[in-house]
One Martini backbone bead per residue (centre of mass of N, CA, C, O) as a GRO file, in nm:
protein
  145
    1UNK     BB    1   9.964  11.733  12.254
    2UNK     BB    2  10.071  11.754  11.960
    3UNK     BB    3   9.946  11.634  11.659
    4UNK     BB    4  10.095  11.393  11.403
    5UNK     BB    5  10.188  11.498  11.073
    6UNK     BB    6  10.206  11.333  10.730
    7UNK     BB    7  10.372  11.464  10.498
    8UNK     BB    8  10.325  11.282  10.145
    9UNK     BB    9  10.547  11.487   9.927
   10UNK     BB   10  10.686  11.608   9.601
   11UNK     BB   11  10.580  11.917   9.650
   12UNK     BB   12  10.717  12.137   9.845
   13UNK     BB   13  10.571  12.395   9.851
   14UNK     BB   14  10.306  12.223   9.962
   15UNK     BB   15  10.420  12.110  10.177
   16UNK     BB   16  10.502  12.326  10.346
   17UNK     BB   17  10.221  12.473  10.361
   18UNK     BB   18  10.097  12.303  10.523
   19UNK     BB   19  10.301  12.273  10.757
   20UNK     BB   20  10.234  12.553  10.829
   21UNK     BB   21   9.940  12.528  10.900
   22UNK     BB   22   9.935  12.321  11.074
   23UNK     BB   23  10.106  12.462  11.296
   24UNK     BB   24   9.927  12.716  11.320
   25UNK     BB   25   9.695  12.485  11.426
   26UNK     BB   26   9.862  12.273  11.650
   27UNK     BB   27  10.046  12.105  11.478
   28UNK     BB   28  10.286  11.822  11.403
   29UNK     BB   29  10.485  11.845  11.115
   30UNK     BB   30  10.579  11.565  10.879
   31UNK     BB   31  10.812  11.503  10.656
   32UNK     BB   32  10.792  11.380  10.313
   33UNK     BB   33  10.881  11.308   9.969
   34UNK     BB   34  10.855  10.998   9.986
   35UNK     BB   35  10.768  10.674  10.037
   36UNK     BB   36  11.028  10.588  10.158
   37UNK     BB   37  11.044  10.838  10.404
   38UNK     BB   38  10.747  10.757  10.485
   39UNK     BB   39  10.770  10.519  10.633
   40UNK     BB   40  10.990  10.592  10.820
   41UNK     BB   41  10.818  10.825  10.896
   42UNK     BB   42  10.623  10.612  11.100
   43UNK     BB   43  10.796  10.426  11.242
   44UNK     BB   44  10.972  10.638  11.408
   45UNK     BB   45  10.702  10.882  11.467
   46UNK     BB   46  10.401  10.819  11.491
   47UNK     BB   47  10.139  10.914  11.351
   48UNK     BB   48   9.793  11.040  11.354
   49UNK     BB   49   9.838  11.124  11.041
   50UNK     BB   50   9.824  11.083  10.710
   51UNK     BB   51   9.944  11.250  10.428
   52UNK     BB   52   9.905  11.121  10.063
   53UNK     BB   53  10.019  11.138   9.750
   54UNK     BB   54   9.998  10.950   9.481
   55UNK     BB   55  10.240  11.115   9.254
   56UNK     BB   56  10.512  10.962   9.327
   57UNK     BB   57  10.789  10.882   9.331
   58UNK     BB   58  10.875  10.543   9.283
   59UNK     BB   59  10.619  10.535   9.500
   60UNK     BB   60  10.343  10.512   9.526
   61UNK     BB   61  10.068  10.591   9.722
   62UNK     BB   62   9.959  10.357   9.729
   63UNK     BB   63  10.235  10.160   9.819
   64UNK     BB   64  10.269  10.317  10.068
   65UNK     BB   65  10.020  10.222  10.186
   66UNK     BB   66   9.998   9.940  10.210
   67UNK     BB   67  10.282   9.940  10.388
   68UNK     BB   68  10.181  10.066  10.627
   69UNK     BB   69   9.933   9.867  10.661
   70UNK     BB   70  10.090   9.596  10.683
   71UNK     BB   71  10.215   9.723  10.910
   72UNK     BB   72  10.185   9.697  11.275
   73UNK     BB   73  10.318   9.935  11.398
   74UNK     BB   74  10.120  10.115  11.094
   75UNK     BB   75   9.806  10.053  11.037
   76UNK     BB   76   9.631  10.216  11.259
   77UNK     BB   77   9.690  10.450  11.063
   78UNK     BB   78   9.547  10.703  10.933
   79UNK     BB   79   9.463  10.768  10.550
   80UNK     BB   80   9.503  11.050  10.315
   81UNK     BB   81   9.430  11.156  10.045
   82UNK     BB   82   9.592  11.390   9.824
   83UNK     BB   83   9.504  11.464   9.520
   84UNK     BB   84   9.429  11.551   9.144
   85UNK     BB   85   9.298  11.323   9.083
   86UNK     BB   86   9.092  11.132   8.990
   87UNK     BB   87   8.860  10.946   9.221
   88UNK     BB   88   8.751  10.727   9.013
   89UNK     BB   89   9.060  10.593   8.947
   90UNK     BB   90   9.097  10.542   9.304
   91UNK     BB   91   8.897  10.514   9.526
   92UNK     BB   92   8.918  10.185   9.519
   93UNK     BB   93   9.207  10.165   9.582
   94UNK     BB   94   9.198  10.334   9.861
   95UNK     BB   95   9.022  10.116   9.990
   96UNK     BB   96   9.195   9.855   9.966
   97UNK     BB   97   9.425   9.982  10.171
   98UNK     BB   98   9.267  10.164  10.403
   99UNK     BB   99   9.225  10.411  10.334
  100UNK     BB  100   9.015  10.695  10.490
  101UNK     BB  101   9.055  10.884  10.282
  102UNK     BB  102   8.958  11.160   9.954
  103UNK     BB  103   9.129  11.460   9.848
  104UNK     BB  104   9.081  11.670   9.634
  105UNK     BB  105   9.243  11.857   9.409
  106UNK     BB  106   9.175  12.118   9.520
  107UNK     BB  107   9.193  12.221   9.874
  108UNK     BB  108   9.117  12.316  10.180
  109UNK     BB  109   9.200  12.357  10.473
  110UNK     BB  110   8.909  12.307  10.632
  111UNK     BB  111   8.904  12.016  10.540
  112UNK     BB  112   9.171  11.908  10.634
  113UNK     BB  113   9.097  11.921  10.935
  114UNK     BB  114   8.853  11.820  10.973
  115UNK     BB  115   8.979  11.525  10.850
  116UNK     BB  116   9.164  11.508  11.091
  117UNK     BB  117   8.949  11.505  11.333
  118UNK     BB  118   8.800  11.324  11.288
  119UNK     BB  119   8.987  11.062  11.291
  120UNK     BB  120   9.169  11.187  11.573
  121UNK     BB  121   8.933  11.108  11.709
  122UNK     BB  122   8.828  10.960  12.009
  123UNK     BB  123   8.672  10.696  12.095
  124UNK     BB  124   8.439  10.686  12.306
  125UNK     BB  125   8.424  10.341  12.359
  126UNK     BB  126   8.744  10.356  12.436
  127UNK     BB  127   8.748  10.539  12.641
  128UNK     BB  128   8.578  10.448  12.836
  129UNK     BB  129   8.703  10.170  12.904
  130UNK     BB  130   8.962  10.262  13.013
  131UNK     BB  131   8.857  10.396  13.242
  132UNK     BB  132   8.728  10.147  13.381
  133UNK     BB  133   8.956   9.988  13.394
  134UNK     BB  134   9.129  10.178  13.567
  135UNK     BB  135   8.940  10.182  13.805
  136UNK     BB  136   8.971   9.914  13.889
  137UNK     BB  137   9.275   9.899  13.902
  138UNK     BB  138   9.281  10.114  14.163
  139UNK     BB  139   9.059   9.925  14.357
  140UNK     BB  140   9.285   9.658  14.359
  141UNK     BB  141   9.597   9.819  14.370
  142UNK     BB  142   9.659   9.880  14.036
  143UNK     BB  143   9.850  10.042  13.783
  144UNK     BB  144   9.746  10.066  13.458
  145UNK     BB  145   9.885  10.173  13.125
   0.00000   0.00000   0.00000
């Protein structure tokens, strides 16, 4: 099944060019013009992670991400800042609300790949857990999804 990326960005053709590299590196690419049409669509669709332009119309990046982050049903969505501001200016705010990354356009595709794999990539010692888990529930006599 492929990972679910929400690109929220207000330049369509950005975001258009976006999708379109997403989808044929075989990621399902899901598009929001603005802050708030970008929270409907994580709560809506679950998203393995957001890329988020911080330069938004009517809600900026930040408060997007913060409402995001502050939802239990959308908190644990890793969210990428991805835009042309200067770092210094946002990094620290960038952080503070719980994004996951920050980078700075323009960027490579290979980089925004790299850093949506790093992110989406299952961490291993919940996957073990997860295993050892089923296989007792398995020889106890019940299957737990």
């Amino acid at each position: 099944m492929a990972k679910k990326i929400l690109i929220i960005e207000d330049q369509a053709q950005l975001r258009c060019m976006l999708a379109l590299a997403l989808r044929y590196m075989n990621y399902e690419p899901l598009e929001a013009e603005d802050g708030y049409a970008g929270i409907q669509t994580s709560l809506k669709e679950h998203p393995d992670l957001v890329l988020l332009d911080l330069g938004l119309p009517g809600m900026s990046g930040i408060d997007t991400a913060r409402k995001i982050k502050e939802n239990p049903q959308t908190g644990e969505i890793p969210i990428v800042a991805l835009t042309g501001w200067e770092p210094r200016q946002f990094e620290t705010q960038t952080r503070q609300v719980g994004m996951a990354a920050y980078l700075q356009k323009p960027v490579s595709l290979a980089t925004i790949i790299a850093r949506i794999e790093s992110l989406t990539r299952p961490n291993t010692s919940q996957l073990s857990n997860v295993i050892k888990g089923r296989a007792l529930s398995l020889r106890e006599g019940s299957f737990v999804r």
